[in-house]
Jmol script that loads the backbone (N, CA, C; Angstrom):
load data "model"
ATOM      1  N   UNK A   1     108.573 107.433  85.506  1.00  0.00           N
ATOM      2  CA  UNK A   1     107.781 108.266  86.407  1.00  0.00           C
ATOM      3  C   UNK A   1     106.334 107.786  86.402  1.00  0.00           C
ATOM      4  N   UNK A   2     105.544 107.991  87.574  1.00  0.00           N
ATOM      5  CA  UNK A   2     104.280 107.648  87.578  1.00  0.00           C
ATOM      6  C   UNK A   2     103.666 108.471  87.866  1.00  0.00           C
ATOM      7  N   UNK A   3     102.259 108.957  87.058  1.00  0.00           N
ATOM      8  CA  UNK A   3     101.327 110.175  87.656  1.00  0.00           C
ATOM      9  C   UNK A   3     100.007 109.526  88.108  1.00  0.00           C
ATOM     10  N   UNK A   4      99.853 109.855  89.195  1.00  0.00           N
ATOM     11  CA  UNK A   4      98.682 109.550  90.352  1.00  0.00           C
ATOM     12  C   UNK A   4      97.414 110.385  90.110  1.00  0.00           C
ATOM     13  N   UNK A   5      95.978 110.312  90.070  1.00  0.00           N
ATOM     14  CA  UNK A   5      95.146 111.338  89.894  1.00  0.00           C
ATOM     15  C   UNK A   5      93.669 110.462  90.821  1.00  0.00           C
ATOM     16  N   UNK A   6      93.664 111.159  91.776  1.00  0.00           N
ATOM     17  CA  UNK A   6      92.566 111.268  92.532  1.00  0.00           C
ATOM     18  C   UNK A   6      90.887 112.075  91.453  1.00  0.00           C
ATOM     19  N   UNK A   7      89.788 110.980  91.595  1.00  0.00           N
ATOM     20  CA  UNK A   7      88.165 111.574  91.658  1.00  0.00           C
ATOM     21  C   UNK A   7      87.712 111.416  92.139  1.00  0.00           C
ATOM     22  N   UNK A   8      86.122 111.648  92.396  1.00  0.00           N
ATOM     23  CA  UNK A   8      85.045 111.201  92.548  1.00  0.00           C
ATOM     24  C   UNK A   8      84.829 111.672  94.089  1.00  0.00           C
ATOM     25  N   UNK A   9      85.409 112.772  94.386  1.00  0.00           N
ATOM     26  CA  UNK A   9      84.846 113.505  95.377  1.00  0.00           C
ATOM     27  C   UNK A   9      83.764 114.208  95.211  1.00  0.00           C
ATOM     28  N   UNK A  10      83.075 114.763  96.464  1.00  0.00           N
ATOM     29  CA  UNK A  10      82.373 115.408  96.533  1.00  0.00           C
ATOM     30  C   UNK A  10      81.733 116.364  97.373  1.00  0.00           C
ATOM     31  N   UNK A  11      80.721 116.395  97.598  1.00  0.00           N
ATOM     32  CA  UNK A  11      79.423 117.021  98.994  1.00  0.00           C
ATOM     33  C   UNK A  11      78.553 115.744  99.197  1.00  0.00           C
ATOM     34  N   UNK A  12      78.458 114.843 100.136  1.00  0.00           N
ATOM     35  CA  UNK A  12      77.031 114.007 100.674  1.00  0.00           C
ATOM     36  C   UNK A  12      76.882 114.556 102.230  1.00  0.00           C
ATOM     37  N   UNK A  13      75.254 113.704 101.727  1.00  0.00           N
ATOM     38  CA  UNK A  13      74.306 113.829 103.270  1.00  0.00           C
ATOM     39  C   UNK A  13      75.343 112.419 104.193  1.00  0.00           C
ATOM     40  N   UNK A  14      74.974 112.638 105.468  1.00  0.00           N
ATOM     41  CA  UNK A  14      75.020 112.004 106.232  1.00  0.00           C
ATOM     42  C   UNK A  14      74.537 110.432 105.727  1.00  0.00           C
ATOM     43  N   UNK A  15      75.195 109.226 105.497  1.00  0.00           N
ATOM     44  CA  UNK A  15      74.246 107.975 105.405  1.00  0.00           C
ATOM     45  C   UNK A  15      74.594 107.498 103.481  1.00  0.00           C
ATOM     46  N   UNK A  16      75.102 108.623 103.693  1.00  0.00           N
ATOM     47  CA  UNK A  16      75.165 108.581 101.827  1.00  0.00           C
ATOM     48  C   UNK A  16      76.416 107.761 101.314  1.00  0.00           C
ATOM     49  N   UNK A  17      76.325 107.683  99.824  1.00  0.00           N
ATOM     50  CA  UNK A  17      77.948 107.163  99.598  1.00  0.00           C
ATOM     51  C   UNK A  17      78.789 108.018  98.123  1.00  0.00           C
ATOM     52  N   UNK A  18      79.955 107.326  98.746  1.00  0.00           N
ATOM     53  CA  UNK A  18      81.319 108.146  97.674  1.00  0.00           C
ATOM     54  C   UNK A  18      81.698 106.564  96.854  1.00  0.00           C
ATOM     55  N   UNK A  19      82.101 107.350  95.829  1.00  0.00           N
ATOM     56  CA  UNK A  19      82.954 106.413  95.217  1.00  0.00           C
ATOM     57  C   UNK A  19      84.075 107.219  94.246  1.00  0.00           C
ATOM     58  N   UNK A  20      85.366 106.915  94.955  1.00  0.00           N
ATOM     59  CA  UNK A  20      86.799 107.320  94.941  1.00  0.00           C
ATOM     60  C   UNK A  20      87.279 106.685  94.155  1.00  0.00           C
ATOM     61  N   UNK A  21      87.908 106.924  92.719  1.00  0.00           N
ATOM     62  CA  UNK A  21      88.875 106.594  91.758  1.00  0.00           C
ATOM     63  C   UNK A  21      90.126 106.970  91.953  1.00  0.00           C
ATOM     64  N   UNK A  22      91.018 105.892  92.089  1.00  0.00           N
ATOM     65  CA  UNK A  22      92.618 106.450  91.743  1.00  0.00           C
ATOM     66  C   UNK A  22      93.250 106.034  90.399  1.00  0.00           C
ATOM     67  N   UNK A  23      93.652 106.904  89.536  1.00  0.00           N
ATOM     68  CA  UNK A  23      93.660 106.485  88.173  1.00  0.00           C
ATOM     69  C   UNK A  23      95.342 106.558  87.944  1.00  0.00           C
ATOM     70  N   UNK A  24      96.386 105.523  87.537  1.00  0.00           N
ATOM     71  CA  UNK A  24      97.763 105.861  87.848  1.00  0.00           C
ATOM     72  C   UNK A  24      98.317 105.825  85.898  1.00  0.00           C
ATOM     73  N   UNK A  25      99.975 106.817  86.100  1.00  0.00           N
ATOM     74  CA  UNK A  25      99.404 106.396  84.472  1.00  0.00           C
ATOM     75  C   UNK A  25     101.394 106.456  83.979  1.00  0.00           C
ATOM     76  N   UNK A  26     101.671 106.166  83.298  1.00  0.00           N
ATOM     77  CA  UNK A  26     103.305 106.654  83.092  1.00  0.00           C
ATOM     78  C   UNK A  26     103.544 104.713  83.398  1.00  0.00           C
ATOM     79  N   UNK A  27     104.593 104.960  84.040  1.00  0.00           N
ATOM     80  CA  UNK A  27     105.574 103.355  84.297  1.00  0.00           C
ATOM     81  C   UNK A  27     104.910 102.615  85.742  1.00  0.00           C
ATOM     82  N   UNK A  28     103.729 102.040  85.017  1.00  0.00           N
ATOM     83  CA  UNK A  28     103.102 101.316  85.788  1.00  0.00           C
ATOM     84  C   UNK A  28     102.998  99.626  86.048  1.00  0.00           C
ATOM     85  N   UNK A  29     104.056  99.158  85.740  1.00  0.00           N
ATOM     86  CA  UNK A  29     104.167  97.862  85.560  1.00  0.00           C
ATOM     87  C   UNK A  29     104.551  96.999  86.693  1.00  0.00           C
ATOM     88  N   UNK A  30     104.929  97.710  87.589  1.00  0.00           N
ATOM     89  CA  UNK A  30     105.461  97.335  88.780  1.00  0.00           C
ATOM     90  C   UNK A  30     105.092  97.998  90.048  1.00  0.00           C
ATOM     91  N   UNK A  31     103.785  97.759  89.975  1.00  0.00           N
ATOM     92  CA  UNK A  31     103.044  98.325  91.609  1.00  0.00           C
ATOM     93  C   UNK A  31     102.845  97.455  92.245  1.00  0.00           C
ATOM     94  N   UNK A  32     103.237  97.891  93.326  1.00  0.00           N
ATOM     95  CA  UNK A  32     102.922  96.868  94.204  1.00  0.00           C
ATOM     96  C   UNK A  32     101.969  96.879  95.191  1.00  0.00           C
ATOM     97  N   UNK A  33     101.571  98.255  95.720  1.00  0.00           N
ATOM     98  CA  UNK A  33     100.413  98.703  96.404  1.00  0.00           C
ATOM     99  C   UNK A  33      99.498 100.131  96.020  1.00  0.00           C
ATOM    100  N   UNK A  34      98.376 100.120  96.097  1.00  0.00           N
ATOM    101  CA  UNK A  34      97.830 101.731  96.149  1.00  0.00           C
ATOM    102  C   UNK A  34      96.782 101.355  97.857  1.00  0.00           C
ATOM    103  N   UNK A  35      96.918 102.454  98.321  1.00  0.00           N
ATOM    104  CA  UNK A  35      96.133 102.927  99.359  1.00  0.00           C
ATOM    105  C   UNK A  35      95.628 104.232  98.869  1.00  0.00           C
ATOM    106  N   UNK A  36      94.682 104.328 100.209  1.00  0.00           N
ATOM    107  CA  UNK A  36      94.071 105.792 100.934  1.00  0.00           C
ATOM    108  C   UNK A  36      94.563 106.080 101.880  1.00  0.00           C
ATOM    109  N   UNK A  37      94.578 107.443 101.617  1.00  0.00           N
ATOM    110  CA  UNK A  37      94.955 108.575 102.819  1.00  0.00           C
ATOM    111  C   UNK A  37      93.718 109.508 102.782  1.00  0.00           C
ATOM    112  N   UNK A  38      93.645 109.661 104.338  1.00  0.00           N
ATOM    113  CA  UNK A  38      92.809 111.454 104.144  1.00  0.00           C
ATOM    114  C   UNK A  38      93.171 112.464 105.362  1.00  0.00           C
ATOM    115  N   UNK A  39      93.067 113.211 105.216  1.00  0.00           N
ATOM    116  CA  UNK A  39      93.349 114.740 106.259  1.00  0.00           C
ATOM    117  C   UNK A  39      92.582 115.331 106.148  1.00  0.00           C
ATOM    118  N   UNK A  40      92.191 115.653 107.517  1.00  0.00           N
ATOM    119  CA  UNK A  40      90.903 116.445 107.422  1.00  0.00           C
ATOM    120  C   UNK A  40      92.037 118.071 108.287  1.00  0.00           C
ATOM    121  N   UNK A  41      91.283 118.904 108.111  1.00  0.00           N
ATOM    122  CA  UNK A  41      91.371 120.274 108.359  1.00  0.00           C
ATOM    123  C   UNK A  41      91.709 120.159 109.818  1.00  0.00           C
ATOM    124  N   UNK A  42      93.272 120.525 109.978  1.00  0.00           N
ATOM    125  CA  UNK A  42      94.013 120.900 111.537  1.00  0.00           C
ATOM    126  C   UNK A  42      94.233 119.444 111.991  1.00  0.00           C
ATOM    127  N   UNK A  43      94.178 118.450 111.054  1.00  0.00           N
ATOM    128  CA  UNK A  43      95.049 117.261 111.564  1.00  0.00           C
ATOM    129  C   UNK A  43      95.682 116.478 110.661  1.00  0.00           C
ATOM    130  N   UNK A  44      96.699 115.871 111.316  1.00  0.00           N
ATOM    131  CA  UNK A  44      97.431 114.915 110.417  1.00  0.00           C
ATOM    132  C   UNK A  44      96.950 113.479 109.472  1.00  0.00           C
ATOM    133  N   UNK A  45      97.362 113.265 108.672  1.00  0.00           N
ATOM    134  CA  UNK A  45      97.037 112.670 107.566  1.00  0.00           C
ATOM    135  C   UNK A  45      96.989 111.494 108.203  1.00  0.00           C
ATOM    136  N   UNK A  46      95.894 110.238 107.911  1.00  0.00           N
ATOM    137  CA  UNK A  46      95.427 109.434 108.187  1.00  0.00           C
ATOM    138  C   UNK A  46      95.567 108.148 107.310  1.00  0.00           C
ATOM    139  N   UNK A  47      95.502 106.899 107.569  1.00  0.00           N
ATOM    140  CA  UNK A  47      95.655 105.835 106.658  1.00  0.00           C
ATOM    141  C   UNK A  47      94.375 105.591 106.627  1.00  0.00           C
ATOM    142  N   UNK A  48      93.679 105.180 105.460  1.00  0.00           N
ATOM    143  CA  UNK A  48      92.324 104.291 105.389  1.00  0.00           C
ATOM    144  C   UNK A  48      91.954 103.067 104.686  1.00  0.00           C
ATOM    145  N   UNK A  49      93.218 103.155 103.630  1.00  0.00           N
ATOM    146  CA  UNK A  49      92.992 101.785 103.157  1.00  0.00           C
ATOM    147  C   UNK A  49      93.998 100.966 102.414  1.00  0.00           C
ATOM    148  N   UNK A  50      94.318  99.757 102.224  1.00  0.00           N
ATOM    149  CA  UNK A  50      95.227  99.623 101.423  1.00  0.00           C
ATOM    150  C   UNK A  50      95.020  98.127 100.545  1.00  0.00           C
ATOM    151  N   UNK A  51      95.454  97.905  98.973  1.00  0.00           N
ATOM    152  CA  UNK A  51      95.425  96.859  98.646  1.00  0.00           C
ATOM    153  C   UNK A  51      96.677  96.758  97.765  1.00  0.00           C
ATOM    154  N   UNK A  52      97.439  95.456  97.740  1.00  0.00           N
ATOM    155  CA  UNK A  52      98.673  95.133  97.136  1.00  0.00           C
ATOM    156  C   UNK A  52      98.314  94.411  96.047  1.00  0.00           C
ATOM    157  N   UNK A  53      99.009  94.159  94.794  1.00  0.00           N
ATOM    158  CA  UNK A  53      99.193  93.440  93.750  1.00  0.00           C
ATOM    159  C   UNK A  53      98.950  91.821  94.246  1.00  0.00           C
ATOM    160  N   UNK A  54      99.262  91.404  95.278  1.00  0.00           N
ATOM    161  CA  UNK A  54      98.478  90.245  95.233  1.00  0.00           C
ATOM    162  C   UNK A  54      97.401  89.582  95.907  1.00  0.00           C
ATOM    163  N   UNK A  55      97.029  90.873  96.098  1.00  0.00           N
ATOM    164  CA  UNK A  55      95.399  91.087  96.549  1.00  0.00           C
ATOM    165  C   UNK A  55      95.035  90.989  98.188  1.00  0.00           C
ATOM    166  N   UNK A  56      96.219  91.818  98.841  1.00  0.00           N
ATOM    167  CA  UNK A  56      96.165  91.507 100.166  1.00  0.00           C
ATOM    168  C   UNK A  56      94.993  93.115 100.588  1.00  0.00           C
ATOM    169  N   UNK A  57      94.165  92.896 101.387  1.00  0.00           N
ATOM    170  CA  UNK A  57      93.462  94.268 101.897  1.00  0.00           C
ATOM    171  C   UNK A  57      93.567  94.550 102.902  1.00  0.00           C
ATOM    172  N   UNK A  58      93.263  95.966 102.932  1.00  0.00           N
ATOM    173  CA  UNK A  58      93.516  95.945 104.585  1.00  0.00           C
ATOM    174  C   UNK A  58      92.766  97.489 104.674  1.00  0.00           C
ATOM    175  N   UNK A  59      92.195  97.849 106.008  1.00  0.00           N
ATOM    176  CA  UNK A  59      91.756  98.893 105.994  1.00  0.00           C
ATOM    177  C   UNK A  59      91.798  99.683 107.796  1.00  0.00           C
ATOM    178  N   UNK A  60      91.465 100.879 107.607  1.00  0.00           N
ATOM    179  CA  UNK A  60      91.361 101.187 109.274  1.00  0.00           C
ATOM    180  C   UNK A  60      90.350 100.853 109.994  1.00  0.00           C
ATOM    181  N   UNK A  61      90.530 100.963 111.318  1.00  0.00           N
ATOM    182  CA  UNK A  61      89.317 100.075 111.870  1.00  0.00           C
ATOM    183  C   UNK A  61      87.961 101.684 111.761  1.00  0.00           C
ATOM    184  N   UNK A  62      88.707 102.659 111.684  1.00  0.00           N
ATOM    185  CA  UNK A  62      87.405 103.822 111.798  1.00  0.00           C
ATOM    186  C   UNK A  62      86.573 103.842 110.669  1.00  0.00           C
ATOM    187  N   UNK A  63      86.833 102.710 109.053  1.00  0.00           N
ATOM    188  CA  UNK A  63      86.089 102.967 108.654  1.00  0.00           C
ATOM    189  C   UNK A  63      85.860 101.142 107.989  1.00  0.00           C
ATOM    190  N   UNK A  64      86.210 100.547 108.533  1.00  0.00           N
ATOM    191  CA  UNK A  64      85.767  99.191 108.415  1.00  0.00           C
ATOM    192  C   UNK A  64      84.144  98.786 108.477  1.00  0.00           C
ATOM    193  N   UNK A  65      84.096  97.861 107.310  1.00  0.00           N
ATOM    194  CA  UNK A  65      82.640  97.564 106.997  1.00  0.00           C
ATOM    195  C   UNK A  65      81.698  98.880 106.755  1.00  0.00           C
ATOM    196  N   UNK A  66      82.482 100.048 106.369  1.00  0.00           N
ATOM    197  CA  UNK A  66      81.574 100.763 105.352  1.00  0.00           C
ATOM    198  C   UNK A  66      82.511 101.697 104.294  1.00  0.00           C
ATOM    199  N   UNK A  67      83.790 100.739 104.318  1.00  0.00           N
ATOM    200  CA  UNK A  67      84.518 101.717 103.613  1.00  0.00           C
ATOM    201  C   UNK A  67      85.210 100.304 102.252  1.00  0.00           C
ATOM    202  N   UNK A  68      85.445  99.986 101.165  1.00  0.00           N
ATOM    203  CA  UNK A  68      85.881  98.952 100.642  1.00  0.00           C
ATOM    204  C   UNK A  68      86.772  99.589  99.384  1.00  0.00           C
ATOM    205  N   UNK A  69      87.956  98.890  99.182  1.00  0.00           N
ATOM    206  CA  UNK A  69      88.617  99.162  98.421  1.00  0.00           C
ATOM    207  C   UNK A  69      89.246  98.054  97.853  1.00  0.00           C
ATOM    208  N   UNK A  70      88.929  98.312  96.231  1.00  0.00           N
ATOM    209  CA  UNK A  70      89.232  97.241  95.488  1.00  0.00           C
ATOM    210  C   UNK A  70      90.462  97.986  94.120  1.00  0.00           C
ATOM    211  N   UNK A  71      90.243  97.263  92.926  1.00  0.00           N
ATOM    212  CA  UNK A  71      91.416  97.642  92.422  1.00  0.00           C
ATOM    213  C   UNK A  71      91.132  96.753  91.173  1.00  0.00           C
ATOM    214  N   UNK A  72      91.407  97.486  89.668  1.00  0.00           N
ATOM    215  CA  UNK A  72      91.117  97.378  88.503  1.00  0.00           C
ATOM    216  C   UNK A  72      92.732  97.207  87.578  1.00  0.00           C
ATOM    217  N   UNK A  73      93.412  95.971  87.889  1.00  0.00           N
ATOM    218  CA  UNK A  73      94.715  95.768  87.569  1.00  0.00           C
ATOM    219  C   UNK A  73      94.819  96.284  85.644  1.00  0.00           C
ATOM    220  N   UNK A  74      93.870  96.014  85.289  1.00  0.00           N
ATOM    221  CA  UNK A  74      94.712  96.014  83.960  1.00  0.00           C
ATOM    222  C   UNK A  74      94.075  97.699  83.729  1.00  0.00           C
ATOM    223  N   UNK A  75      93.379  98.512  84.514  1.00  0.00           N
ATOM    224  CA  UNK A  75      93.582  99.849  83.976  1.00  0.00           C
ATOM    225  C   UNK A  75      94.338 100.401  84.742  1.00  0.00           C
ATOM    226  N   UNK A  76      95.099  99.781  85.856  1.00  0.00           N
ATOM    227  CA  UNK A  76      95.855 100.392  87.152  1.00  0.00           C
ATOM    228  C   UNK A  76      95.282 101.243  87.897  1.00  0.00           C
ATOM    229  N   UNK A  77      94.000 100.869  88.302  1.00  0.00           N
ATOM    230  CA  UNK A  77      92.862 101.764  89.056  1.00  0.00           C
ATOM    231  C   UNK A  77      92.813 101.574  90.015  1.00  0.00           C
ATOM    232  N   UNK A  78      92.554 102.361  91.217  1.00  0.00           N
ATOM    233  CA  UNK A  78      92.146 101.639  92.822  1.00  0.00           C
ATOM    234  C   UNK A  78      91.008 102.313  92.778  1.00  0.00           C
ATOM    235  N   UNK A  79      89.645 101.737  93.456  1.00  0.00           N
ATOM    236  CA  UNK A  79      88.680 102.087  93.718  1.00  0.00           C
ATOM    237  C   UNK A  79      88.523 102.124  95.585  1.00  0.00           C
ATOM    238  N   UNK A  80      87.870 102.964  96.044  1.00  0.00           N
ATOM    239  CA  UNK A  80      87.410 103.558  97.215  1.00  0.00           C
ATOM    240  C   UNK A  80      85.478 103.660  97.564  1.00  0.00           C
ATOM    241  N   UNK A  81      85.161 102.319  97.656  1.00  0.00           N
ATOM    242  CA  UNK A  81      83.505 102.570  97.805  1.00  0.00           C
ATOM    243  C   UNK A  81      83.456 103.153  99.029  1.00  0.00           C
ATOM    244  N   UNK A  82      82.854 104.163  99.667  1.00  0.00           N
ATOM    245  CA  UNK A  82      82.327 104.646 100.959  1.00  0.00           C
ATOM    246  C   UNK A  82      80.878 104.820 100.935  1.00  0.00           C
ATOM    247  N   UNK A  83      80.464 103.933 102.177  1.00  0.00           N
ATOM    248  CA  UNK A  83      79.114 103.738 102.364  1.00  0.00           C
ATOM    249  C   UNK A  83      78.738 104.333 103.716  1.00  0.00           C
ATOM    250  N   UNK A  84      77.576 104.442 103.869  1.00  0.00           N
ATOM    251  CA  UNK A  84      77.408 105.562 105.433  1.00  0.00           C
ATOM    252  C   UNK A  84      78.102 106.337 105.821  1.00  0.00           C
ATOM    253  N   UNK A  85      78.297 107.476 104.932  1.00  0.00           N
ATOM    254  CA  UNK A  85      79.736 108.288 105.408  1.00  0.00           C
ATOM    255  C   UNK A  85      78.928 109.166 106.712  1.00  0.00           C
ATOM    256  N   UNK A  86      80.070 109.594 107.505  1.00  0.00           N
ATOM    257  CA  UNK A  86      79.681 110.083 108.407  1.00  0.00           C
ATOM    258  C   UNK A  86      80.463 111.687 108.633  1.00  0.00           C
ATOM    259  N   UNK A  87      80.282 112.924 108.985  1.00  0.00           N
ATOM    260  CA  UNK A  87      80.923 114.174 109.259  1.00  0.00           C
ATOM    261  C   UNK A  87      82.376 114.036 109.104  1.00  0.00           C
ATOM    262  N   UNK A  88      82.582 112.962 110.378  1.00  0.00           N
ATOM    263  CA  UNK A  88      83.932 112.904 110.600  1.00  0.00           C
ATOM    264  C   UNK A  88      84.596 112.131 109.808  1.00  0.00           C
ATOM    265  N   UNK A  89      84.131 112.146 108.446  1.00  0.00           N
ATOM    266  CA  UNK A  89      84.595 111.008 107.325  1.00  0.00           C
ATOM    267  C   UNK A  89      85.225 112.748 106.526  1.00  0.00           C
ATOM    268  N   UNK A  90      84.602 113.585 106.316  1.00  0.00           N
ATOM    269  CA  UNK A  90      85.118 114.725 105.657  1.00  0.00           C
ATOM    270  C   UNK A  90      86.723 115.316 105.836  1.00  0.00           C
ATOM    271  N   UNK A  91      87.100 114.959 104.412  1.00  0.00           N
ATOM    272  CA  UNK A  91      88.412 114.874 104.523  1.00  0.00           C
ATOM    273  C   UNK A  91      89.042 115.688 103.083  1.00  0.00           C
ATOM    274  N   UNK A  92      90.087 115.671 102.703  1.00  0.00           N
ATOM    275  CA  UNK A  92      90.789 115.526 101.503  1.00  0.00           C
ATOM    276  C   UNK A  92      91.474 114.251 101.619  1.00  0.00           C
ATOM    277  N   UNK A  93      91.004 113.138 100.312  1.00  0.00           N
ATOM    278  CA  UNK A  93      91.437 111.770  99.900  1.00  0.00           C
ATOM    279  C   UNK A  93      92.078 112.040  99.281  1.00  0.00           C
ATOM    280  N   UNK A  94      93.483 110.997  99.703  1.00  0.00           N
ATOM    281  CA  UNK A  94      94.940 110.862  99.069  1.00  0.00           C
ATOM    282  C   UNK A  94      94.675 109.400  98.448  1.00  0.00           C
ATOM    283  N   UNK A  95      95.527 109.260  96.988  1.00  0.00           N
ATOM    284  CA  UNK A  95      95.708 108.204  96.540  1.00  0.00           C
ATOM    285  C   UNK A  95      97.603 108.080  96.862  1.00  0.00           C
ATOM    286  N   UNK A  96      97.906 106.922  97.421  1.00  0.00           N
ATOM    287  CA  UNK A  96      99.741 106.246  97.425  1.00  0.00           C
ATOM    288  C   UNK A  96      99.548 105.463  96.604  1.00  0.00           C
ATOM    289  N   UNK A  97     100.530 105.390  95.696  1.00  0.00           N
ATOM    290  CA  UNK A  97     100.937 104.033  94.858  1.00  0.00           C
ATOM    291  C   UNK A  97     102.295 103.989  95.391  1.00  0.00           C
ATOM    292  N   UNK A  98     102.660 102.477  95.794  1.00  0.00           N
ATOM    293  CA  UNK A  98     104.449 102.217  95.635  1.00  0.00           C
ATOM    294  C   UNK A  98     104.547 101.519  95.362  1.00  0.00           C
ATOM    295  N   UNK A  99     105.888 101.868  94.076  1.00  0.00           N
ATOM    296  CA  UNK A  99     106.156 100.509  93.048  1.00  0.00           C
ATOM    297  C   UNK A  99     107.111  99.897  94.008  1.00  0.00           C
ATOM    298  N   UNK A 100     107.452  98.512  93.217  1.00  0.00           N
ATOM    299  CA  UNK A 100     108.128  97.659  93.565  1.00  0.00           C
ATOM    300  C   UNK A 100     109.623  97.650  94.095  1.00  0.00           C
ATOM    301  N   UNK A 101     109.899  98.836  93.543  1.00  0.00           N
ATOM    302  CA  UNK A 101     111.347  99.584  94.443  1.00  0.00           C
ATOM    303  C   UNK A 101     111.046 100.480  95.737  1.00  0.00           C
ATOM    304  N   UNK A 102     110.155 100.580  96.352  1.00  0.00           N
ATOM    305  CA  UNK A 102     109.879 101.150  97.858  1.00  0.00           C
ATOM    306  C   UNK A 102     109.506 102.470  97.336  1.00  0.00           C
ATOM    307  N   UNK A 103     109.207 103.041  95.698  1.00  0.00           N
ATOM    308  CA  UNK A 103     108.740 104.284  95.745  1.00  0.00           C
ATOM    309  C   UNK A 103     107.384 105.039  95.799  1.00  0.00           C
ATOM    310  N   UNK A 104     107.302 106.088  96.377  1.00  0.00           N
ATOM    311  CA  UNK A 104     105.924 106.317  96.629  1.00  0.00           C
ATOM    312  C   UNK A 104     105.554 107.715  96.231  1.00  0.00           C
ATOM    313  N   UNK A 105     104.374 107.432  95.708  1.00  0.00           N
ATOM    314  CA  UNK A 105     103.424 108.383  94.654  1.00  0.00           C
ATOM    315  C   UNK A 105     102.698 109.071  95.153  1.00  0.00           C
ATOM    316  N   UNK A 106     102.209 110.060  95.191  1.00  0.00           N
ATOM    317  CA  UNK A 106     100.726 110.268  95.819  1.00  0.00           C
ATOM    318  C   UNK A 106      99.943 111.199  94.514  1.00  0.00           C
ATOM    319  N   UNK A 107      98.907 111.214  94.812  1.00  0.00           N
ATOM    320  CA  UNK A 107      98.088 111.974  94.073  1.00  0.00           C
ATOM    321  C   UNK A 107      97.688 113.796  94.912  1.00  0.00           C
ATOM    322  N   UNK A 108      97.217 114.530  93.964  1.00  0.00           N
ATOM    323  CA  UNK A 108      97.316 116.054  94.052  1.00  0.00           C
ATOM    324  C   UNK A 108      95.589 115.615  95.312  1.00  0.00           C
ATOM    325  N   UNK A 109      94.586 114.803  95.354  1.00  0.00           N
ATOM    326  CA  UNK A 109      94.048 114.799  96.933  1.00  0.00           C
ATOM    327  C   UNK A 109      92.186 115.093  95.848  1.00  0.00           C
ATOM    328  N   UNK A 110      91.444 114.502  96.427  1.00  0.00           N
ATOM    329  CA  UNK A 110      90.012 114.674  96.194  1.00  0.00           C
ATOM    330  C   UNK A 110      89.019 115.174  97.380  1.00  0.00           C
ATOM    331  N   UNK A 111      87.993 116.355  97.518  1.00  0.00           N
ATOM    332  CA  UNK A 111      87.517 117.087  98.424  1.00  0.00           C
ATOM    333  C   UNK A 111      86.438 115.690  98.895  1.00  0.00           C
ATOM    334  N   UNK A 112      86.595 115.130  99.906  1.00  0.00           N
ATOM    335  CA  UNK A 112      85.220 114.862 100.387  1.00  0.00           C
ATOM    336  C   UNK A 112      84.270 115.571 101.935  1.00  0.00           C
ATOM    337  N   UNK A 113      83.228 115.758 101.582  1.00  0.00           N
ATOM    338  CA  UNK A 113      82.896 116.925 102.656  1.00  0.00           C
ATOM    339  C   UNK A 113      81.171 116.071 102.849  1.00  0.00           C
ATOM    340  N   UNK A 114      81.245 115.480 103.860  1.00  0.00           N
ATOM    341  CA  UNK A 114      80.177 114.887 104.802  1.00  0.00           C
ATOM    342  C   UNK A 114      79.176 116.065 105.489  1.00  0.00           C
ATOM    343  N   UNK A 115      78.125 116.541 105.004  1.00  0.00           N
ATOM    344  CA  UNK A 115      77.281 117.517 105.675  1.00  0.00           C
ATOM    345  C   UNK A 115      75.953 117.632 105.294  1.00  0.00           C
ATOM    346  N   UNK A 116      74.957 117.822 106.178  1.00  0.00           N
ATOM    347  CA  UNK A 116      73.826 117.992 105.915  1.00  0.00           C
ATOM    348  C   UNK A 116      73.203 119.209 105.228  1.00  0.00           C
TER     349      UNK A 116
END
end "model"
wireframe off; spacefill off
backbone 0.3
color backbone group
């Protein structure tokens, strides 16, 4: 089993930045990807980012070039830098991990709330 745990949410100003920890922990030897997800209030859950075990990235275009996600293999960490966040960045952040058998994890979700 693998347990997923979303941080590093918060409250920022407009222009400001986040930095999102996904911390994974149990039978972690065989991941093959962690992404982001977020949902914001009265809509469906969104993709924002994703990086694989052999270092492929990829992200959405709504938050490209101010959103970067990297990844700390030997603590099984994904990191989430957000830079210039903007209103419509205010969400609840999902961490996915799926191991190498097509299974998928998510984490219990981190508050981020964009407001002046």
């Amino acid at each position: 089993q693998v347990q997923v745990v979303e941080s590093g949410g918060g409250l920022v100003q407009p222009g400001g930045s986040l930095r999102l920890s996904c911390a994974s922990s149990g039978n972690t030897f065989n991941i093959y990807s962690m992404a982001w997800y977020r949902q914001a209030p009265g809509k469906q859950r969104e993709y924002v980012a994703l990086i694989t075990s052999g270092g492929y990235l990829n992200c959405a275009d709504s938050v490209r070039g101010r959103f970067t996600i990297s990844r700390d293999i030997a603590k099984n960490t994904a990191v989430l830098q957000m830079n210039n966040l903007k209103p419509e960045d205010t969400a609840v952040y999902f961490c996915k991990l799926v191991d190498g058998n097509s299974r998928a994890y998510w984490g219990q979700g981190t508050q981020v709330t964009v407001s002046s």
